[in-house]
One Martini backbone bead per residue (centre of mass of N, CA, C, O) as a GRO file, in nm:
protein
   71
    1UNK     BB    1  -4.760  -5.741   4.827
    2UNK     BB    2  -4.638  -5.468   5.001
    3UNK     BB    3  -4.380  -5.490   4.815
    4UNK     BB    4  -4.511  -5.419   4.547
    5UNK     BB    5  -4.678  -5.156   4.601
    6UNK     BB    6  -4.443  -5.010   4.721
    7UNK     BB    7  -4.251  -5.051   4.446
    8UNK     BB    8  -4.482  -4.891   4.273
    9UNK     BB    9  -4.457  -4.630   4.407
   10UNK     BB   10  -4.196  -4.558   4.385
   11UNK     BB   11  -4.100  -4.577   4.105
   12UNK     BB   12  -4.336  -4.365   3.992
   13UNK     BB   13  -4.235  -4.133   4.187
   14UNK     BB   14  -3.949  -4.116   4.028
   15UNK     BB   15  -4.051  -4.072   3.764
   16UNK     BB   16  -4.208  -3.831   3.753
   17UNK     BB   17  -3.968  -3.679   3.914
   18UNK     BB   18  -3.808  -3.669   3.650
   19UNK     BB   19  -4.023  -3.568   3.423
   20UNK     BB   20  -4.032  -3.272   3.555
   21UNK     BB   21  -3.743  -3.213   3.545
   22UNK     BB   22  -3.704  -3.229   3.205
   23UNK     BB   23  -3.955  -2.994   3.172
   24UNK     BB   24  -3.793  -2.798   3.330
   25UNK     BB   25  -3.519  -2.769   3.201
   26UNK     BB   26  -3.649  -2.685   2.941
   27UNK     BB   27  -3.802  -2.446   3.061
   28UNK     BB   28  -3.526  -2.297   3.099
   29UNK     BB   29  -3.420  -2.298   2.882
   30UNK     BB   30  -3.620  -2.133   2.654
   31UNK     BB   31  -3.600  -1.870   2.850
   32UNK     BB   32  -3.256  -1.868   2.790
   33UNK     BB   33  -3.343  -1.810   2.507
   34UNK     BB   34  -3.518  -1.584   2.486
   35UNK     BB   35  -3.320  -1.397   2.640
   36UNK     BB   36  -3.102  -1.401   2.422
   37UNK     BB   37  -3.252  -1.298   2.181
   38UNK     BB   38  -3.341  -1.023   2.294
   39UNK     BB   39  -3.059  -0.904   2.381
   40UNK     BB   40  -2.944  -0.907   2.110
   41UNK     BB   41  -3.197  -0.710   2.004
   42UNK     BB   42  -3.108  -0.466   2.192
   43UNK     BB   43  -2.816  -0.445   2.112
   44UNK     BB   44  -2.870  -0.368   1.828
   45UNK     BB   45  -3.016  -0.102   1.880
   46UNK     BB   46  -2.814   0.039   2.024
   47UNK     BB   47  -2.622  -0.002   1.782
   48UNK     BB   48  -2.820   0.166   1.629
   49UNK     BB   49  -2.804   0.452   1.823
   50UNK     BB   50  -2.492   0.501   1.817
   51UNK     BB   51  -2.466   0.548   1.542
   52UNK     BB   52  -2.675   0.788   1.487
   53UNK     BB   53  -2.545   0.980   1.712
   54UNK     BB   54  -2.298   0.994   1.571
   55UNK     BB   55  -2.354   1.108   1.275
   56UNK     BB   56  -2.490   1.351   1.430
   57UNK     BB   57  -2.200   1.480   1.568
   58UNK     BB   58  -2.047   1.469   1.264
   59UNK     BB   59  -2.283   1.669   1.139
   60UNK     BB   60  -2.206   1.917   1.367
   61UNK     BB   61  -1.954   1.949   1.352
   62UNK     BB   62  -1.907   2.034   1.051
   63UNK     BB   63  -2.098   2.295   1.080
   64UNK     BB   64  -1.878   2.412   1.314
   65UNK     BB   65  -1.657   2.416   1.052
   66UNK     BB   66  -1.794   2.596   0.858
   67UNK     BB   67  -1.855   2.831   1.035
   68UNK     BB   68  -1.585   2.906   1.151
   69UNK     BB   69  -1.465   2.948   0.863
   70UNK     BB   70  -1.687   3.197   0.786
   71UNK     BB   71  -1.539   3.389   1.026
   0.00000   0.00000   0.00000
């Protein structure tokens, strides 16, 4: 009677342990798929923040030839 209640104790504790590393998993993985949907948002807003830099530096160029070519 001793040794099926202590393999009844034993089997649970492993099932237990078993279902919280997949739940851990899972929560690590959707962590994972959250930080990176961030940051690929953060990668566009950055490359369109360079895009609109690049725009005003080269409207600022032409400014400054045609600036130059008037004098």
């Amino acid at each position: 009677m001793r040794k099926i209640f202590l393999s009844s104790a034993v089997l649970g504790l492993l099932l237990a342990t078993t279902s919280c590393r997949e739940s851990t998993a899972e929560k690590a993985e959707d962590a994972i798929e959250a930080a990176t949907e961030d940051t690929e948002d953060n990668l566009e807003k950055v490359g369109d923040e360079i895009e609109e830099l690049g725009d005003e530096i080269e409207e600022e160029i032409q400014e400054e030839r045609t600036d130059a070519d008037d004098n």
